[in-house]
C-alpha positions in Angstrom: -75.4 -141.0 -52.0 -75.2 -142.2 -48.5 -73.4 -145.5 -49.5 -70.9 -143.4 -51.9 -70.3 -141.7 -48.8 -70.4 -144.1 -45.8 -68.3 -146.3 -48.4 -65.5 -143.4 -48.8 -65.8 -142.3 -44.8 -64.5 -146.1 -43.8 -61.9 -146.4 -46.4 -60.6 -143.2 -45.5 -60.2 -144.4 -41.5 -59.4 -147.9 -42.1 -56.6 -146.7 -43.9 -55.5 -143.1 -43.1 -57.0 -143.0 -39.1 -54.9 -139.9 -38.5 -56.6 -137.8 -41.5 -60.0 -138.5 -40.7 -60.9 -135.5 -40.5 -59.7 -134.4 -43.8 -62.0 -137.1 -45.3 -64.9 -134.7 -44.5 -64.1 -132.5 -47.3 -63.4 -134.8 -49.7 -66.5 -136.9 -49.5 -68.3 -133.7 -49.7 -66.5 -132.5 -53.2 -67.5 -136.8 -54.2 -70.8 -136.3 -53.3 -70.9 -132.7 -55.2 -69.3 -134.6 -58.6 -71.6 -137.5 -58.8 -74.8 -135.3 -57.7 -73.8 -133.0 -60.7 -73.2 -136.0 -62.8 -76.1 -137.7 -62.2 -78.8 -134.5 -62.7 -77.1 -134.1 -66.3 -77.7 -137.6 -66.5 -81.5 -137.2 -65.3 -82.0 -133.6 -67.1 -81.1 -135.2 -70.9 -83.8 -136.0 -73.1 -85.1 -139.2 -73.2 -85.5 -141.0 -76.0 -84.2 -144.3 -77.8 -83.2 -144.0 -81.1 -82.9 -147.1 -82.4 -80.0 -147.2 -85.8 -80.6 -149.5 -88.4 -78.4 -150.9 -91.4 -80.2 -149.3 -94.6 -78.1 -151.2 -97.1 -74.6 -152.6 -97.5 -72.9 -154.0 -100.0 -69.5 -155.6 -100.3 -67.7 -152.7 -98.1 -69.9 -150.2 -99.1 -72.6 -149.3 -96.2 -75.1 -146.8 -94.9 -77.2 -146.7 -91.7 -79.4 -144.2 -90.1 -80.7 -143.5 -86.6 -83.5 -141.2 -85.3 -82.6 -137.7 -82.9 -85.0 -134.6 -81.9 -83.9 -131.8 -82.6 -85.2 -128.0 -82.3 -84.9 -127.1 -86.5 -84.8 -123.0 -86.5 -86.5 -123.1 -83.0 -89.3 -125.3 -83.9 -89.1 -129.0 -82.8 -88.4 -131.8 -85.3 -86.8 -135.0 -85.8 -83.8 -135.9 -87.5 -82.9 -138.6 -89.6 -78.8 -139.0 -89.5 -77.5 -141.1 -92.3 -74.2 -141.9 -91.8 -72.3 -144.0 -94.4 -69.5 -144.7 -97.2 -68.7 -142.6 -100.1 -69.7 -144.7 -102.9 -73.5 -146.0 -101.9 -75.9 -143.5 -102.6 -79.5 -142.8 -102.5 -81.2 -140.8 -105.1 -82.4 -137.5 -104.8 -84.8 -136.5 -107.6 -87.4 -139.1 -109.3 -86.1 -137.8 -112.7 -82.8 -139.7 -112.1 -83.6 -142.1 -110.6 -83.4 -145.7 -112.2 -87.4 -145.9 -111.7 -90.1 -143.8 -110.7 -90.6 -144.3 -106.9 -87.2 -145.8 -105.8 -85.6 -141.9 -105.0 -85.4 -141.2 -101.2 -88.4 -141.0 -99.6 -88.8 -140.4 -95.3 -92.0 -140.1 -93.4 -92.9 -140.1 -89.9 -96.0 -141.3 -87.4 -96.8 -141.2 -84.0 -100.1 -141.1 -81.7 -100.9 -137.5 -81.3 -98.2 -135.8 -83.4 -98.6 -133.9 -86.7 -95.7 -133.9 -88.8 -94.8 -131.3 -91.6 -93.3 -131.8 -95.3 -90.0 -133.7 -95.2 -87.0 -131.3 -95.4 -84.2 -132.8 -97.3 -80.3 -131.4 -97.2 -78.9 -130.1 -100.5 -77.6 -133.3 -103.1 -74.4 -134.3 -103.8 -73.3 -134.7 -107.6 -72.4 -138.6 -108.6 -71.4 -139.2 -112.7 -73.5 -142.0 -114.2 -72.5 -144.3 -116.6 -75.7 -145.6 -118.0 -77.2 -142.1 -118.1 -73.6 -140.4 -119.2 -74.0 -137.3 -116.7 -74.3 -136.1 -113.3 -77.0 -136.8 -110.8 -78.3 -135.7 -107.6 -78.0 -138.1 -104.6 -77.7 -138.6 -101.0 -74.2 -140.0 -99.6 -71.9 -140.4 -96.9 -72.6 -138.3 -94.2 -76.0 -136.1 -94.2 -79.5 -135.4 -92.1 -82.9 -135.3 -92.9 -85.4 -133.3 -91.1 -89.4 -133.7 -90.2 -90.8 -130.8 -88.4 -93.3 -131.1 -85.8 -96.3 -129.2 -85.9 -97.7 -130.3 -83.0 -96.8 -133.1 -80.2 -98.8 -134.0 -76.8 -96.3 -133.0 -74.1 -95.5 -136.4 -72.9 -93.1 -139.5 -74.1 -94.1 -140.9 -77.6 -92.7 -143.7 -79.7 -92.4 -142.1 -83.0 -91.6 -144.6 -86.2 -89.5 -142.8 -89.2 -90.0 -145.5 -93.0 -87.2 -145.0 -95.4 -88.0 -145.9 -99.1 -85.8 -146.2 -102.1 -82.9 -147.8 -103.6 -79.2 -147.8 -102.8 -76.9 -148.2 -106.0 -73.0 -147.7 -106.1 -71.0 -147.6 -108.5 -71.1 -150.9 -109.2 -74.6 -152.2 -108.7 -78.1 -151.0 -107.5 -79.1 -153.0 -105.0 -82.8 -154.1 -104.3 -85.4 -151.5 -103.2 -86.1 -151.5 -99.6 -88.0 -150.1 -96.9 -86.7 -150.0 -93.6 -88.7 -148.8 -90.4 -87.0 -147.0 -87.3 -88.5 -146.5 -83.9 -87.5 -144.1 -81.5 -88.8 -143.2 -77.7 -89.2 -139.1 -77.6 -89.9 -137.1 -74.7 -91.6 -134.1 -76.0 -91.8 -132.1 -73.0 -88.1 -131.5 -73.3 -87.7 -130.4 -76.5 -85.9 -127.1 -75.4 -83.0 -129.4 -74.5 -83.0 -131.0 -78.3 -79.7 -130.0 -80.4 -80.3 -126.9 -82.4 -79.8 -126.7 -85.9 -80.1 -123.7 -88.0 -81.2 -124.1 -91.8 -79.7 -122.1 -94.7 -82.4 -118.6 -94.9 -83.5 -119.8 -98.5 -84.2 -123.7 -97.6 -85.7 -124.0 -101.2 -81.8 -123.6 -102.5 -80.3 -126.2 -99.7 -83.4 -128.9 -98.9 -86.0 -130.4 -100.7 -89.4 -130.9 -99.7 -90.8 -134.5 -99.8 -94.8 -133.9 -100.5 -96.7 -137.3 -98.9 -98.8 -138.5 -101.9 -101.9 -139.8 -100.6 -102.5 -143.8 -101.7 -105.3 -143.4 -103.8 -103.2 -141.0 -105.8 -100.4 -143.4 -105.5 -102.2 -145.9 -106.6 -103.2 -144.0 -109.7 -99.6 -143.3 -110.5 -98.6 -147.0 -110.3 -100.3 -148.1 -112.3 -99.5 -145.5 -115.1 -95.6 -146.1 -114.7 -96.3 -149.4 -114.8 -98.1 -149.1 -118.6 -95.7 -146.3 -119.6 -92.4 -148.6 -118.8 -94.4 -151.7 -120.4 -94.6 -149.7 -123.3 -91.2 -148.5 -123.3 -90.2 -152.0 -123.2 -91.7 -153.4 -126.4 -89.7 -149.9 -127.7 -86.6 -150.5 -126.5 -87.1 -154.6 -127.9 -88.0 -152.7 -131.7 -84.7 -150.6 -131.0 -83.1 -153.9 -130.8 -83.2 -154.7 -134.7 -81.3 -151.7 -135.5 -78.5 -151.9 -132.9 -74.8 -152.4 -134.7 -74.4 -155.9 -132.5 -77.3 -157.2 -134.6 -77.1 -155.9 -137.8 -74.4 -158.8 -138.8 -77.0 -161.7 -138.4 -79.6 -158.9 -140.3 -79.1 -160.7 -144.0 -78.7 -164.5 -142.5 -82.5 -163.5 -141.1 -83.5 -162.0 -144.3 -82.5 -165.0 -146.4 -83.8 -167.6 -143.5 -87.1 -165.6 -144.2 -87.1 -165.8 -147.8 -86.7 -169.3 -148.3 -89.4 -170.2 -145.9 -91.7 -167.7 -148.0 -91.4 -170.3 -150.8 -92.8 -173.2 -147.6 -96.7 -173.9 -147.6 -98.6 -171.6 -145.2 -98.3 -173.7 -142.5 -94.9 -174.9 -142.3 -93.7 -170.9 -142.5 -96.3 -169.8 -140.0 -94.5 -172.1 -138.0 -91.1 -171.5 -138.8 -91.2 -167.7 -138.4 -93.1 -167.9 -135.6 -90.0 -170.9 -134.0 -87.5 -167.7 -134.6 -89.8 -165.2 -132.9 -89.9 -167.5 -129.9 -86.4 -167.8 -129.7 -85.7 -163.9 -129.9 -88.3 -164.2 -126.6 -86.7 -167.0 -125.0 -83.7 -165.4 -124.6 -84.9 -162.2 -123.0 -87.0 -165.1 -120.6 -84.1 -166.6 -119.9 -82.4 -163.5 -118.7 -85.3 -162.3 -116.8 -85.2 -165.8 -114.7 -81.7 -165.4 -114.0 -82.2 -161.8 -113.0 -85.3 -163.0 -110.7 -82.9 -165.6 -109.1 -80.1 -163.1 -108.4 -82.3 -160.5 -106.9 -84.5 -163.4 -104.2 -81.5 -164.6 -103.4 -78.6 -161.5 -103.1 -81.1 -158.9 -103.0 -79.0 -157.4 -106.0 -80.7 -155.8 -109.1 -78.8 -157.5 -112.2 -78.5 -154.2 -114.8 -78.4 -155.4 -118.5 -74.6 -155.4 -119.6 -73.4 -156.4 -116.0 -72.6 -159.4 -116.8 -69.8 -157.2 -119.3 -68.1 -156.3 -116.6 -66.4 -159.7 -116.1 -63.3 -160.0 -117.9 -64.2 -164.1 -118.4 -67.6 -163.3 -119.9 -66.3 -160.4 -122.1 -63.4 -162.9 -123.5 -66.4 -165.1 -124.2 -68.1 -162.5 -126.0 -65.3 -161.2 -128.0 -64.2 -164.7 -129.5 -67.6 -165.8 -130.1 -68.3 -163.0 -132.3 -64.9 -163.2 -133.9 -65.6 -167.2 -134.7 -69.0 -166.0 -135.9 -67.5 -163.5 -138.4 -65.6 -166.2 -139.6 -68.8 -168.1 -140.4 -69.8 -165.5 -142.1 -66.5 -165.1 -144.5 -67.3 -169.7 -145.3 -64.2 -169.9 -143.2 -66.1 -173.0 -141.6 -69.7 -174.1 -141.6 -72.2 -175.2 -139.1 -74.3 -178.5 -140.0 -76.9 -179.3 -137.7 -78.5 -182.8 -137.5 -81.4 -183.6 -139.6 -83.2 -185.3 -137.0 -82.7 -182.2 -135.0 -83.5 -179.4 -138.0 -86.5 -181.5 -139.0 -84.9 -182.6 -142.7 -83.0 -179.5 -143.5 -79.4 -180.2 -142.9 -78.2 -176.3 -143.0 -80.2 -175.6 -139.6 -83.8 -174.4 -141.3 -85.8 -176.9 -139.2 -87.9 -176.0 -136.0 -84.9 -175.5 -133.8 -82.7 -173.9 -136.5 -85.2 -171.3 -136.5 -85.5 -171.2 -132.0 -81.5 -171.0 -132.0 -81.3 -168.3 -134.7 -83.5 -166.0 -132.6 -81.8 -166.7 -129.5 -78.5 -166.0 -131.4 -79.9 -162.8 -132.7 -81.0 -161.7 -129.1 -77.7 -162.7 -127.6 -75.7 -160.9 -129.9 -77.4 -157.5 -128.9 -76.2 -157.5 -125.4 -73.0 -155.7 -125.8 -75.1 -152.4 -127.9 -77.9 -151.2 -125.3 -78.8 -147.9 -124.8 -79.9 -145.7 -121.8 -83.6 -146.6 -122.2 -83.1 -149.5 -122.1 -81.3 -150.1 -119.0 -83.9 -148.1 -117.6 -86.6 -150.3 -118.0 -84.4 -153.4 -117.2 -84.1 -151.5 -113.8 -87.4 -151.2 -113.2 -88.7 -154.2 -114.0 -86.6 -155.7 -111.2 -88.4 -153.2 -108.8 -91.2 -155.1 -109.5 -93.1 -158.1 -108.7 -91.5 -161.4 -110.7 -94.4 -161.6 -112.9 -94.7 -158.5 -114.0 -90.7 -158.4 -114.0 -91.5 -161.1 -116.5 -94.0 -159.5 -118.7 -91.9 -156.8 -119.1 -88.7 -158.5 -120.5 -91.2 -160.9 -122.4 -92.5 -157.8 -124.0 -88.8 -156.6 -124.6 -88.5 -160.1 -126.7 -91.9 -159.3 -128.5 -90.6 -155.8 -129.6 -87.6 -157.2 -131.4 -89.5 -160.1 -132.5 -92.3 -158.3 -133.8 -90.8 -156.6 -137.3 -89.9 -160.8 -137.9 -93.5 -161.6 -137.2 -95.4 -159.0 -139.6 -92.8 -160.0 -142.3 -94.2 -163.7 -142.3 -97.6 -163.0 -141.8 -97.3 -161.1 -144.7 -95.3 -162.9 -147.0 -95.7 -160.0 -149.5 -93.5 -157.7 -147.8 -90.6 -159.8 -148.8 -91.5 -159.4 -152.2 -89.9 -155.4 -151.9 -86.5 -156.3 -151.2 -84.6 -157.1 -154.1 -84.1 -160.3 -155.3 -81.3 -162.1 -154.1 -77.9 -162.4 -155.9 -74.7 -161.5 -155.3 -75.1 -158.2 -153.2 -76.4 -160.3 -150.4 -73.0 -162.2 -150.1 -71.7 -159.1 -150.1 -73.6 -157.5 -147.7 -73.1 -160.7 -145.6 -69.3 -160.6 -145.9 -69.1 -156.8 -145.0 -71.5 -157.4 -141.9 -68.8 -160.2 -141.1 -65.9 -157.3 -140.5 -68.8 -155.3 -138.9 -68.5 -158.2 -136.5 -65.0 -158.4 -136.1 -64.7 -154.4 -135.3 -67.4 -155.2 -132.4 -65.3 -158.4 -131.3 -62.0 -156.2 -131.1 -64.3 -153.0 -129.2 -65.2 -155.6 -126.7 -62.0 -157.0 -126.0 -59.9 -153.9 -125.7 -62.1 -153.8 -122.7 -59.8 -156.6 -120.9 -56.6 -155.5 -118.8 -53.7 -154.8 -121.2 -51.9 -158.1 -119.9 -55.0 -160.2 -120.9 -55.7 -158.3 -124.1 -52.4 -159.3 -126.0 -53.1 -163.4 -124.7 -56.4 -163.0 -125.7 -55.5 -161.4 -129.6 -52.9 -163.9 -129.8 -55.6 -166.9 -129.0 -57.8 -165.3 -131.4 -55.3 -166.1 -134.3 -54.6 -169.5 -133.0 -58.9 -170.3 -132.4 -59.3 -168.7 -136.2 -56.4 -171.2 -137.5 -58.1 -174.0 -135.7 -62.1 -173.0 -137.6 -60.1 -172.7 -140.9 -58.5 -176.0 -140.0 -62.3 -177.6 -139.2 -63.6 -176.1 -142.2 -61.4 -176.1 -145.0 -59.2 -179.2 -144.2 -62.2 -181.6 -145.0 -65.1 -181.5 -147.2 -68.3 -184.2 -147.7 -65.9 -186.3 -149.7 -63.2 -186.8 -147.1 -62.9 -190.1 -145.6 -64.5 -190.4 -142.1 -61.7 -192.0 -140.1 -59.2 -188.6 -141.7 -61.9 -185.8 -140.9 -62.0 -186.9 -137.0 -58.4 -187.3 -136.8 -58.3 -183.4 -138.8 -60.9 -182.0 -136.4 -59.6 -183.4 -133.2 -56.3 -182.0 -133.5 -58.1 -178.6 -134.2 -60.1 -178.7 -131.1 -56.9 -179.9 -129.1 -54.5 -177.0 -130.9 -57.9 -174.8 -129.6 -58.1 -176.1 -125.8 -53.9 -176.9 -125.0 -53.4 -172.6 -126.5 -56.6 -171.6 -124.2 -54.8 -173.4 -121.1 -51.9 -171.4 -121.8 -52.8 -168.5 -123.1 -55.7 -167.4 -120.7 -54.8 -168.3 -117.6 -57.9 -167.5 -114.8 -55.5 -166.8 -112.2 -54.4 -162.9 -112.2 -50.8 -162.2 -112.0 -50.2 -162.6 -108.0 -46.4 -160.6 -107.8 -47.0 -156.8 -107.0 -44.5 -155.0 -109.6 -43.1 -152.1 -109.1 -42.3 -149.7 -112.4 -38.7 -149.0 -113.3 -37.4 -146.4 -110.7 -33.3 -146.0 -110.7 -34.0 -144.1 -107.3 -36.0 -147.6 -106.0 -33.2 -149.9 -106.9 -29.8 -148.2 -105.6 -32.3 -147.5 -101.9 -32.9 -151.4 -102.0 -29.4 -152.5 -102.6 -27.8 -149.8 -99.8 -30.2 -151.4 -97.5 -29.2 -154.5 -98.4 -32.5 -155.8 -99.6 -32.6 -158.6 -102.6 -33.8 -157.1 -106.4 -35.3 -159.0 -109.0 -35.4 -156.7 -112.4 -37.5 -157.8 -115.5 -36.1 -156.4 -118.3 -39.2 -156.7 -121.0 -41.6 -154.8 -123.4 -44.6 -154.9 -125.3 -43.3 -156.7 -128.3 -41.4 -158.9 -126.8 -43.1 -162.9 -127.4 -40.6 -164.5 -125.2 -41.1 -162.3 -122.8 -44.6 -163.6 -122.2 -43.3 -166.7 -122.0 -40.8 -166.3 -119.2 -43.5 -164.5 -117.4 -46.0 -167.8 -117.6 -43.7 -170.0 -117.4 -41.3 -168.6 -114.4 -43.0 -165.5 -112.7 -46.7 -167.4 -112.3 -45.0 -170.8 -110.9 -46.4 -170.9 -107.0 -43.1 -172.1 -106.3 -41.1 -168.9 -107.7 -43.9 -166.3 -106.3 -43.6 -168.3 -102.8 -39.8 -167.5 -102.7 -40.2 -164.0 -103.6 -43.0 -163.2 -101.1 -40.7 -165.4 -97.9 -37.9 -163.6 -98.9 -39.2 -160.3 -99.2 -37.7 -159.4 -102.7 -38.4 -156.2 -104.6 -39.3 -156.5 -108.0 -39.3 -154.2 -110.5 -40.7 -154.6 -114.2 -38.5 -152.2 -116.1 -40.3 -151.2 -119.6 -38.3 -151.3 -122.5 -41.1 -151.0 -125.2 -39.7 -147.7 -126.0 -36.3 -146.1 -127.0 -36.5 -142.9 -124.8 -37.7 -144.8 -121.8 -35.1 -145.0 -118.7 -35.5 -148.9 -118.4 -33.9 -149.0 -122.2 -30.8 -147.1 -121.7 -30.2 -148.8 -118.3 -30.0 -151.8 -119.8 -27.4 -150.8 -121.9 -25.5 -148.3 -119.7 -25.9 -149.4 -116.6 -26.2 -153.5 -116.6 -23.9 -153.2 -119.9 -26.4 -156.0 -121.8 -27.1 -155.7 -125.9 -30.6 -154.6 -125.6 -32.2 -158.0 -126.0 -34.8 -158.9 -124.1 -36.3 -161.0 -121.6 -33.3 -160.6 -119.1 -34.1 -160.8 -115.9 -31.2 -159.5 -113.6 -30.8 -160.5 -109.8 -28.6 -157.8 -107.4 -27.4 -159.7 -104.0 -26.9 -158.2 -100.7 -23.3 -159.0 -101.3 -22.9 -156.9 -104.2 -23.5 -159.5 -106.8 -25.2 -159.9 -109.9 -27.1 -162.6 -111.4 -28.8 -162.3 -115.3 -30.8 -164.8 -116.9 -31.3 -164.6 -120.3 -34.0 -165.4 -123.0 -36.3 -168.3 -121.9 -34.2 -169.2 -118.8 -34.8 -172.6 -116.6 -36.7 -171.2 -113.6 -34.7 -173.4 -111.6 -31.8 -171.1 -112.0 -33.7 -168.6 -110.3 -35.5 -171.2 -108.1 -31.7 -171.8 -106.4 -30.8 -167.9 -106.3 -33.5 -167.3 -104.2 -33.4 -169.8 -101.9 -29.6 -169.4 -100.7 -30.9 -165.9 -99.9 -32.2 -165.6 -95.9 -35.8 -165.6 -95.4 -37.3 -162.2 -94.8 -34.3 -160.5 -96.1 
């Protein structure tokens, strides 16, 4: 105080020598200001709370940091979460994706006694895998541990937060993060106040400590519970619609071995049973990578969620109902099959059991996904066991059939209903093929049905265009002009790269506000139906070179719909641009009044040299 003073008394004469004396009162009001700024300083309670990064992905975050706080006059500390909308923590154990990974808080320090976990009322968050509402923790909230008795002196108390953060997206690993905080308990009548709801039971929930003895004994029967669960949801597997198709190819794979010597179907049955479990191996290694190294739990069915993987899917399927109508066959080496040449050796059997696992992927229910969830939670071998066990359940009907032999001998004996049956599951796997695609973006879903026709031509062209008796030299010249037909149509027709021009929908209003301003418009006249106007929009609205132009010279597009009759894009195009109706056109209007249309399957060079007369940033 005396150099805040001294320091204002000689800037106040060096500079103003005939008002010294009103310096007097002015350094007295400073040193009043800074003395009452510095006791509120002194006089706040003292403690460090330290926030911490709970979990974060992409742009979705949540962090917390420790305060005291005086809860309905008694002393406790506050957890204060604050984070985005979309990660959440869950609230209850019952919906939780495992047992254990809901929110859990607790709290130690030397000489402190801490009450029951007080937890603010849940907020509602739909689903999917479960198909309903659940109760979690997001955004913005605060959770409370009262104190029920503190030494009267500074502590460092240390808050650990359990669980697993999910969005809607992912779940992410489970974590436990530990926050430390320095708290002056001989203030705590200066601690914020906060005044619960008068029936907490309706707003918070209590967290009960579970001592780890008891813990321990609950481990370890989740952990039988969901092992059991798993060889369930692996049984479920067989009756699943994704793997009914592949059903009578098993069935008559199984019956021919029957007729083997003991040995040689032994082994064969048990090669199939192994490859139903290699797959779900497989999966679980690939799930144990992506969760050391991201940290991310990988849900079964995420990898549907990319449109390249669900294109995959679809085709496949479609090409396998195909095998299934003798559209085209599949001969496998005999030095590979063992002697058979239709695929009924050793690895025959391993690829029609990985094949039969694969195909289920696309039809899993709820339990399912809940014990692929958990088993991530856990250590990677007993992640593994778990999935292994999975592969066991669905393998297991397979391996009680060729142990006993006899059980085969209760299914009718084959004939004609089994090509039937074989040829209906083949549309059964068509109708799957067309559910998943109608999962990609409209845009992609026409490209990909049309590719689907083209692929189908191409097996029928593999198949039926050759036989055993066709010359070698013609069969490799027949097949190689179906697998190029099959790539050159995939390059064109499913493009990786999404559409990068931002168009607007058909808006009359839109267009005349552009052209008063005296801004450039590009309107493409299409619709639905329309095959070349697919083709003008790969072949001149994806070239770099157009999209460039448009971007530099600030153009506003506008798709304009004419799929229907009624819709206003259709009688414009008529009415107002005075065309016939037919479409692709694609109509330019100038700053200067002008207007350019290009018709059909134009050169895009036409538009190329429209746009680049007009000034950049126009």
């Amino acid at each position: 105080m005396f150099f805040i003073k001294n320091c204002h008394k000689q800037l106040c004469v060096r500079n103003y020598p005939r008002v010294q004396q009103s310096c007097t009162p002015y350094i007295s009001r400073m040193q009043l200001m800074v003395g009452i700024v510095l006791l509120a300083i002194l006089s706040m309670p003292v403690f460090a709370a330290q926030g911490s990064e709970i979990a974060k992905y992409e742009d979705q975050h949540s962090a917390a940091r420790i305060e005291p706080v005086q809860l309905d006059g008694r002393p406790a500390i506050a957890v204060v979460f604050d984070g985005t909308d979309d990660l959440h923590f869950y609230a209850s154990a019952d919906t939780a994706p495992a047992p254990g990974t809901e929110l859990t808080i607790t709290a130690k320090a030397d000489g402190v006694a801490f009450g029951k976990t007080i937890f603010p009322k849940p907020g509602q968050f739909y689903d999917p895998a479960q198909e309903k509402n659940i109760d979690v923790f997001v955004g913005k909230f605060e959770v409370y541990i009262p104190i029920e008795s503190a030494p009267q002196k500074e502590t460092a108390v240390t808050v650990t937060i359990a669980g697993v953060a999910c969005t809607s997206k992912i779940c992410l690993r489970p974590f436990e993060k530990t926050l430390t905080a320095q708290v002056d308990f001989a203030k705590a009548d200066t601690w914020r106040q906060i005044i619960t709801k008068e029936n907490l039971d309706s707003g918070f929930r209590r967290n009960d400590k579970v001592e780890s003895s008891d813990r321990n004994v609950e481990n370890k029967g989740v952990r039988s519970f969901y092992l059991i669960m798993a060889v369930l949801a692996g049984l479920s597997f067989n009756i699943m619609p994704c793997v009914l198709p592949v059903i009578p190819l098993i069935l008559s794979r199984l019956i021919s071995q029957a007729k083997e010597q003991t040995v040689r179907r032994i082994g064969l049955g048990m090669a199939f049973c192994i490859g139903v479990i290699l797959f779900f191996v497989v999966f679980a290694a690939a799930a144990i990578i992506i969760k050391v190294t991201t940290g991310a739990v990988f849900n079964w069915g995420d990898h549907l969620r990319y449109p390249a993987v669900v294109l995959a899917m679809g085709l496949f399927l479609m090409a396998f109902g195909l095998f299934m109508f003798d559209v085209f066959g599949i001969a496998v080496p005999s030095s590979i099959t063992g002697g058979a040449s239709t695929g009924g050796g050793m690895a025959g059997s391993v690829g029609m059991g990985f094949l039969a696992a694969l195909l289920s992927t696309p039809c899993s229910g709820a339990i399912l996904a809940a014990v692929v969830v958990w088993a991530q939670t856990q250590s990677p071998a007993m992640s593994l066991l778990a999935f292994a066990l999975m592969g066991a359940g669905m393998a297991l009907p397979y391996a009680i059939i060729v142990l006993v032999p006899s059980l085969l001998n209760k299914l009718p004996r084959p004939g004609d209903w089994m090509e039937h049956i074989r040829k209906a599951m083949g549309f059964i796997l068509l109708i799957i093929a067309v559910k998943l695609l109608s999962a990609l973006p409209k845009e992609r879903l026409v490209d990909a049905l049309f590719y689907a026709l083209i692929l189908s031509f191409c097996l029928w062209m593999w198949g039926s265009w050759v036989n055993f008796a066709t010359p070698r030299g013609k069969k490799w010249a027949v097949r190689i002009v179906a697998v190029l037909i099959a790539v050159l149509s995939g390059f064109w027709l499913l493009p990786t790269q999404k559409d990068v021009l931002n168009w607007k929908p058909y808006d009359a209003a839109m267009i005349q506000k552009a052209v008063t301003a005296k801004q450039p418009v590009v309107i493409k006249f299409t619709a639905d139906w329309c095959t070349n106007c697919v083709v003008v929009e790969k072949r001149i609205y994806h070239d770099p070179q157009v999209v460039k132009l448009i971007k530099d010279k600030t153009v506003l597009i506008i798709k304009a719909d004419t799929t229907a009759k009624d819709m206003p894009a259709t009688g414009d195009l008529t009415g107002l641009y005075g065309e016939s109706g037919t479409v692709p056109v694609s109509i330019i209007l100038l700053p200067d009044g002008r207007q350019i249309k290009l018709r059909g399957i134009f050169d895009k060079q036409e538009l190329l040299d429209t746009l680049q007369k007009l000034p950049s940033g126009s």
